[in-house]
Each structure stands twice: as C-alpha cells, then as structure tokens.
N, C-alpha and C positions, 0 to 999 in steps of 0.2 A: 191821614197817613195812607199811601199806596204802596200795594204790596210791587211787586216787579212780576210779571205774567214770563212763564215761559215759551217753549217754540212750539207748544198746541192751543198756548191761549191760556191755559190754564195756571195758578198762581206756582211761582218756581221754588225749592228749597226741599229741607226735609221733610217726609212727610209728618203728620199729624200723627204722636202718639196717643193709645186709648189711655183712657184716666186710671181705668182699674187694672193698668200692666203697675207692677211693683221695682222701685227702682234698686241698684243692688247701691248694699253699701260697701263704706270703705272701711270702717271699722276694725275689721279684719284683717287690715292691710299689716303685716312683718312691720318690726322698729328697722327705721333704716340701719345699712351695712357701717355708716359712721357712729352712730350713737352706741351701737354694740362695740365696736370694738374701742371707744372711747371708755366702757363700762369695765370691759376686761383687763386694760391699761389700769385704769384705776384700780380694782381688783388685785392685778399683782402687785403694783406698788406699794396695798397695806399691806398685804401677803411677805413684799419683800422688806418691808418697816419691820414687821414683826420678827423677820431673820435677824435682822440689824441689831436689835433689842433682845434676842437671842442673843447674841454674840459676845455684847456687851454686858451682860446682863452673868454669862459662865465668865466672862475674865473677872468682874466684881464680886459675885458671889463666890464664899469659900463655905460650903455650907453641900449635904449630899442632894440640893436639887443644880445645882452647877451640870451634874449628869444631863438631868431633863431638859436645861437648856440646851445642851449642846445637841442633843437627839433632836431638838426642835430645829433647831439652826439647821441641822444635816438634813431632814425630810422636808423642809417648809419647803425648798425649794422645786422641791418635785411635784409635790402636792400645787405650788402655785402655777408650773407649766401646765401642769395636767387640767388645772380648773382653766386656764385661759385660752388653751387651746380647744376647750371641748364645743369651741363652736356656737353655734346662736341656737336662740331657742327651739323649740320646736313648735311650727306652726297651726296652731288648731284650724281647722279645713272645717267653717258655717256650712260647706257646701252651695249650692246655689237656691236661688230664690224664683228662679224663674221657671216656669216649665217651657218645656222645647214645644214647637207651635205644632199642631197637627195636620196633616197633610190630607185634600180631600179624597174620596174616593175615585178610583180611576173610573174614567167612561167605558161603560160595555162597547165591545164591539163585534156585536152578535149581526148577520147580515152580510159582514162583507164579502162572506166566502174566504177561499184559499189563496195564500197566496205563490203565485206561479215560481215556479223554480227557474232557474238559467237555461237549462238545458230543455225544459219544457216550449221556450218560447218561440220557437223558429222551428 
C-alpha cells in the first residue's frame, strides 16, 4: 500500500495524532429536538385522556367526588400546557476533556537595539 507524497515529497493528509491526546465523547450529546417533542405530544395526550375521563367520569358519577372530578377536568388542562411547554431538558455541560495546547516561550530579543522612529530617519 502507497501512501500519495505531497508537493515537498513528503506523505500528504492529516497529520499524525499522539496516542496519549484523549478523544472527546458523544455521550453528552442533547436527545434530539424530534424525540423531545415526540415525548411531550405523548405527555399531553395521557394528560389530555385523563381530562376525557374526567369529564366522563362527573357526568356518571352522582356521588360528592363528581366535584373532584370536574376541578380535575378544569386544571388538567393547564397543568398539561404548562408541562409541554416547559421545553427540553436541561443539559448537563461534562465540560471538556481536553486541555488547550501551550504556547512556547517567546524569543528574547535582547541586542537588537532600538527601533528608529519615522521622523528619526532622514
């Protein structure tokens, strides 16, 4: 197998990473924006069953929790907006894994002297 050389001869691509740099994961990665709100869809719709069944539930029963259902019937539905709209989770932040590379030390440049101004020069 031949590698392909580039235009100094030497072999072309990415370079060579060290072994002991740490790769980052994905793990971390958010649920996608589809499956979340496939989540919350489903969510209100038992939210909105359980209304249903409220509803049902104070026209059959002749009995004093006929009350409790209907207070249910009347709040489920706020209660169900409220939890479907409150958006996607919140995402725990691993932080990163890698450290930032160090930069070496600048060259003294002790010797050169000053350097001349504009108006110095002529």
């Amino acid at each position: 197998m031949t590698r392909s050389r580039g235009a100094d001869g030497g072999p072309s691509g990415p370079p060579a990473v060290p072994r002991e740099q740490e790769v980052q994961r994905i793990t971390s990665a958010r649920v996608p924006l589809s499956e979340d709100v496939d989540r919350r869809m489903r969510r209100y719709l038992v939210q909105m069953s359980v209304r249903v069944a409220c509803f049902l539930g104070a026209v059959v029963v002749d009995h004093w929790t006929r009350w409790l259902l209907l207070v249910g019937a009347v709040l489920l539905p706020y209660l169900a907006v409220v939890l479907a709209n409150a958006g996607r989770e919140e995402a725990d932040d691993p932080g990163t894994f890698l450290e930032p590379p160090s930069l070496p030390a600048s060259p003294s440049v002790t010797g050169l002297g000053t350097v001349p101004r504009t108006g110095d020069l002529g």
